[in-house]
N, C-alpha and C positions, 0 to 999 in steps of 0.2 A: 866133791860134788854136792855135799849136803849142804853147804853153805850156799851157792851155785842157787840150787831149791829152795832154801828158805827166803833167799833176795829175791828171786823171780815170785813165786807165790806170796812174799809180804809185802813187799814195797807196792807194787797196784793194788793191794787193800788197803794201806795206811792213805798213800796216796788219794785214792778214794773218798777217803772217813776226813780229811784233810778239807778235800773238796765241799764235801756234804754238811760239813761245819761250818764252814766259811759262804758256804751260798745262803747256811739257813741265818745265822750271825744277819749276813746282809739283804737275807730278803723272811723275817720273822715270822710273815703271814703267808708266805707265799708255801703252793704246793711241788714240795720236793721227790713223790712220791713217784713220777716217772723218771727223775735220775737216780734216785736209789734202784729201779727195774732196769734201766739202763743197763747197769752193770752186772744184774745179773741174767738178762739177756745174751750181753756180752760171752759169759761166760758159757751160756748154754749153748750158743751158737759156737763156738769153739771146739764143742765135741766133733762136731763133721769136721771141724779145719783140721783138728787132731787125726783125724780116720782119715781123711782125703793123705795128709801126711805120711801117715801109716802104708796105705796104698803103696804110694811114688814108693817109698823106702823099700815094701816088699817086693818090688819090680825093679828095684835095681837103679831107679834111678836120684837118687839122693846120695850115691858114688859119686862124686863130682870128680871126674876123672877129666874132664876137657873142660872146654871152654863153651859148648853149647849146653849140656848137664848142668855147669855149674849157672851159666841164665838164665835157663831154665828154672831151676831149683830156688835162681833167686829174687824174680820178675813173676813168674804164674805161680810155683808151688807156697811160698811165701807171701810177695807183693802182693799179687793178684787176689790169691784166696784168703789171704788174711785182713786184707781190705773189702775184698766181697761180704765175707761177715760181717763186719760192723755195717756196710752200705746195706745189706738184707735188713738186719736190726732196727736200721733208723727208718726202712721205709714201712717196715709192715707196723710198727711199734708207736713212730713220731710222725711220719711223716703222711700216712693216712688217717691218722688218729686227731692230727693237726693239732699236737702239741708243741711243734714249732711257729713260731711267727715273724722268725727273723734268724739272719744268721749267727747273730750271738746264742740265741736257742739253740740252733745246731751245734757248735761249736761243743757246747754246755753237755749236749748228750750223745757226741761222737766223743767225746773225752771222757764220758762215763761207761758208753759198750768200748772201746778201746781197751782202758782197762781191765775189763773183764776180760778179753778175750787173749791180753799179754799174760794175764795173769796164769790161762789155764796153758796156752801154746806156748810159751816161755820155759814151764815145767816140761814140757816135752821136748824144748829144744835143750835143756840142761841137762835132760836125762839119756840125748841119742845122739850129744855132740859132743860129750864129752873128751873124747880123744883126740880132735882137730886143734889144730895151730890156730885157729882164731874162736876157741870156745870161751875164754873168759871174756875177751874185748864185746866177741858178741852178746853174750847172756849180760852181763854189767848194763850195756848198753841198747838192750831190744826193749823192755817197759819202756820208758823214755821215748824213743826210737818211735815206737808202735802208737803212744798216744802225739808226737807233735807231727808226722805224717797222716792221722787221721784228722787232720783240722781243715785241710780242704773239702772232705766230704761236710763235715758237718756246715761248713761256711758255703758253700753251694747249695747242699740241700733247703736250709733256709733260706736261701735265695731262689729256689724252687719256687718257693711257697707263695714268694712276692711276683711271680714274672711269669709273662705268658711261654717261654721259651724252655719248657719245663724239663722236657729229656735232654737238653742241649746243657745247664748246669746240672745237671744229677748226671750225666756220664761226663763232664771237666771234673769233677771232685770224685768222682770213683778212680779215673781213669789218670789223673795229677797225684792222688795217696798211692795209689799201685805204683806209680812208676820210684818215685820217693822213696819207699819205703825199699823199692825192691835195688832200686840204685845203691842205696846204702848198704845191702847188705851184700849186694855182689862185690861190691870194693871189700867187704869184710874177707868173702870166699877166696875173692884173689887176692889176698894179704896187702890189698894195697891202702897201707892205714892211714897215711898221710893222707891221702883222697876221703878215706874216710869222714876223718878229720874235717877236709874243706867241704864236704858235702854234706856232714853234720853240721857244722857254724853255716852253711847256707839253708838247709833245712828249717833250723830254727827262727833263722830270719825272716823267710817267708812263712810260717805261721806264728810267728808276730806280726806281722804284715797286716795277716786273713784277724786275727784276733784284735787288733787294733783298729781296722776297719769296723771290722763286726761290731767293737764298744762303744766306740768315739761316731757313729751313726748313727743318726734319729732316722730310724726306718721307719716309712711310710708304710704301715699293714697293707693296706689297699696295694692290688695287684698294681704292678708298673708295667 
């Protein structure tokens, strides 16, 4: 299990520093200052995911004993609330702050709270799953997981920023990461790996999709 912990808690910090090198590299003058808060945003907001966690588990229901328990546990207690934190993140932090301008901005700081928040609920999940027939496939594969399923929020919310139709793309990008994310990990719960499998290599095609759109477009700042 130690190993288990030091992968979940290192790998979204390297990852990170990775990140935060290569944006400053390519952008020398630019200010990096809200994606380094990003991530530790990220992280802060992850104490409620952790305690909401906590909660479900003291009540019994993180036994995934059926087939509604474990959808549950893997669409709202997961999906849902681990994507509402970074969505919370990016709206009180970026997205009223109006340090997006476009959805490659978004992108840029849903991958930065992302990480923060695999980083802290990842250790929680290495530390209370460890017994399960799918605790290695999943802890190896939630960082990763966690940040290319938030690439919808951040690719909508910056498209918020441009468009009159403003709650209509901030709940497609809340409500597309939740279901992603939570899809992927029910296939984990019911051992169905192979699915896994196809719905991770589709996962990450569609946020290449949202991240290639987002690069390869000269966005009009002015509202559309």
């Amino acid at each position: 299990m130690l190993c288990e912990m030091l992968y979940v808690g290192l790998l979204p910090v390297l990852t990170f520093l990775i990140l935060y090198l290569y944006l400053h590299y390519r952008y020398p003058k630019g200010n990096l200052s809200p994606f380094l808060c990003s991530f530790i945003y990220g992280a802060i907001i992850s104490i409620f995911i952790v305690a909401l966690q906590m909660v479900v588990e003291a009540m019994g229901y993180a036994e995934l004993k059926n087939l509604r328990r474990t959808a549950f546990h893997a669409f709202v207690v997961t999906g849902f609330a681990h994507q509402l934190g970074v969505f919370v993140v990016m709206m009180v932090f970026f997205y009223v702050k109006k340090y997006m301008r476009n959805p490659a901005d978004g992108i840029v700081y849903a991958t930065g709270t992302s990480l923060g928040v695999a980083m802290v609920t990842g250790l929680h999940f290495a530390s209370f799953y460890s017994g399960q027939n799918f605790y290695h496939t999943l802890i190896y594969s939630y960082p990763p997981a966690m940040v290319i399923t938030a690439v919808p929020i951040g690719f909508f919310a910056g498209l918020a920023v441009m468009r009159n139709n403003t709650l209509v793309d901030l709940m497609t990008g809340l409500l597309a990461s939740s279901f992603f994310l939570g899809l992927y990990v029910f296939c984990l719960y019911t051992h169905e790996f192979l699915l896994s499998v196809l719905s991770g290599a589709g996962l990450v095609a569609i946020a290449f999709l949202f991240a290639y759109k987002a690069v390869n477009t000269k966005w009009d700042n002015r509202r559309m």
